[in-house]
N, C-alpha and C positions, 0 to 999 in steps of 0.2 A: 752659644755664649749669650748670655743676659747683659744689659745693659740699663741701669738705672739712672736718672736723668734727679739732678737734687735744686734746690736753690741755694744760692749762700749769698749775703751782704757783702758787696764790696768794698774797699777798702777807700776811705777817705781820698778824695784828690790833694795832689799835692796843692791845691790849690786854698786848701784849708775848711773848704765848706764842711765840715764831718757830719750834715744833718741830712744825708741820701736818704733814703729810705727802697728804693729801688734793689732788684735782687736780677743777678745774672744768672740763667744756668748752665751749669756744669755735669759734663759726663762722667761719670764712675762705671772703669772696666771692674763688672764682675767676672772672674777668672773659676773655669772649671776647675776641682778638686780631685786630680786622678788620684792620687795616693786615699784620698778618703774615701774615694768610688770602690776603690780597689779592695780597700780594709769591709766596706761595708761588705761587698760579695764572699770574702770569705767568711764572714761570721753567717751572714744566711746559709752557705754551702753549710754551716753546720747544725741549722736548723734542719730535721727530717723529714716535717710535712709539707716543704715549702717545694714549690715547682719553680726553679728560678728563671726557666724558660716561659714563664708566662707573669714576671714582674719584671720592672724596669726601674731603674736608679739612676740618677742625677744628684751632682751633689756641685753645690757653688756657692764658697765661703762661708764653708758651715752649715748651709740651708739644702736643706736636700728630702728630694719630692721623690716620690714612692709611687709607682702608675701600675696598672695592669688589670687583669680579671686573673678572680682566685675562685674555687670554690663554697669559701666556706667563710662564714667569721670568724671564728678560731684561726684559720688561716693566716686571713687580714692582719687579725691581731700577734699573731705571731711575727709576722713581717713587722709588724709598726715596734713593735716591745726590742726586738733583734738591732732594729736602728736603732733605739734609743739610746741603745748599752754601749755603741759604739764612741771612743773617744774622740773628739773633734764635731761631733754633730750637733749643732746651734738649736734648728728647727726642725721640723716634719713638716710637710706640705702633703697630704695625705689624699691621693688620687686613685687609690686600689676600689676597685668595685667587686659588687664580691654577684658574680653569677645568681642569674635569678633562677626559681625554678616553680613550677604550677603550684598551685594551694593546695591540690589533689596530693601533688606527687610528696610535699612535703609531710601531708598530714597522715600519708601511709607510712613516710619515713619516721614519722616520731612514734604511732603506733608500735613499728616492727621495733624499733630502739628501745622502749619498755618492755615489750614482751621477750626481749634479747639480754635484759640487764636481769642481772643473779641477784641481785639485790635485793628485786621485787618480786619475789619468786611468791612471797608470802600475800603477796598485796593483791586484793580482789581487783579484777579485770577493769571493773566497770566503778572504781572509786575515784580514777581517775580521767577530766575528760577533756578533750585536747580543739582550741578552737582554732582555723586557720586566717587569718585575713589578710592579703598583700604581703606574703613572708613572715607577720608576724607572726608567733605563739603563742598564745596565751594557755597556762597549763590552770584547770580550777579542780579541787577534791582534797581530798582526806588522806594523811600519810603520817608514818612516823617520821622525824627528823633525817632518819639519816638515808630515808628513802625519798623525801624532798630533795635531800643532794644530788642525791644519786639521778633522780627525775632528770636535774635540770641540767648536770654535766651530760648525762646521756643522749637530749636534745641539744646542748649548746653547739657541741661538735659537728652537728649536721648540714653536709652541705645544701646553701641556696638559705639559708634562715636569715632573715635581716633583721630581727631582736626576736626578746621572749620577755614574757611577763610569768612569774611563778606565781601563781596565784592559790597553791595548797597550802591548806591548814594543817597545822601540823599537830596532834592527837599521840601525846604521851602515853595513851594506854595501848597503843597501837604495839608500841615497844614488848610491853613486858608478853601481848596475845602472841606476838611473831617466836617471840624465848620459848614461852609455853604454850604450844597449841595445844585443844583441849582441859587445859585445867579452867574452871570456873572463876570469873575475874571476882576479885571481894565486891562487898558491897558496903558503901557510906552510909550510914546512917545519921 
């Protein structure tokens, strides 16, 4: 149970002086929310990637804090977006940590996730190059559009990532070489 402690001005004495300036304080019981605990647990149960044996919910008067270790950002974010949609939820107090995991282990994970994506089946190996530092990603190279998507949803997903910077260019001719391999690109004059 929470308890939050306020000031408020009190009330003139009957004595007539009305110019107090003085503040009493006063206790406010915040009261747990089981019905809203309740409601939020079954909309996570019906999220898929959620492990709800490894988050934790609280909810008191609307405000309701989210704890745990997850794998993943997408995960995280998954839990955070689930609450949101829930009726009666005021605020998020957002305490999910999301597992850390080595700069090595990650940067073999984003590797093997492009070389796994069908998307990029057409995309030279080495156009794209993948930096690792403290969790982040930073992706830099040359792509078509719809292979930058695909880049970055492919990394988003990975567990232990703690953001990502996309940093490819994106190369409209890339398109039409992927359509047609081997046919000679025009040339501008």
């Amino acid at each position: 149970m929470v308890i939050r402690t306020v000031a408020v001005e009190p009330q003139a004495a009957a004595s007539g002086s009305g110019n107090s300036k003085a503040s009493l304080p006063i206790s406010i019981e915040m009261k747990p929310d089981v019905h809203l605990q309740r409601e939020l647990f079954k909309r996570l149960q019906g999220v898929p990637k959620i492990d709800l044996a490894a988050v934790g919910i609280i909810a008191t008067d609307g405000i309701v804090t989210v704890s745990g270790r997850v794998p993943s950002r997408s995960e995280k974010w998954s839990v955070i977006h689930a609450v949101e949609c829930v009726p009666g939820v005021k605020a998020i107090v957002d305490e999910i940590r999301v597992e850390s995991r080595g700069d090595g282990d990650i940067a073999c994970a984003v590797v093997n996730a492009l070389k796994s994506e069908a998307r990029l089946s057409n995309l030279p190996q080495d156009n794209i190059k993948v930096l690792v530092r403290n969790g982040w990603v930073r992706l830099k190279g040359v792509a078509a559009k719809s292979q930058k998507t695909a880049i970055e949803n492919a990394v988003r997903k990975l567990a232990g990532i703690r953001g990502l910077s996309n940093h490819i260019t994106v190369n409209p001719t890339l398109v039409s070489e992927m359509r047609h391999p081997g046919r000679p690109r025009a040339r501008h004059h």
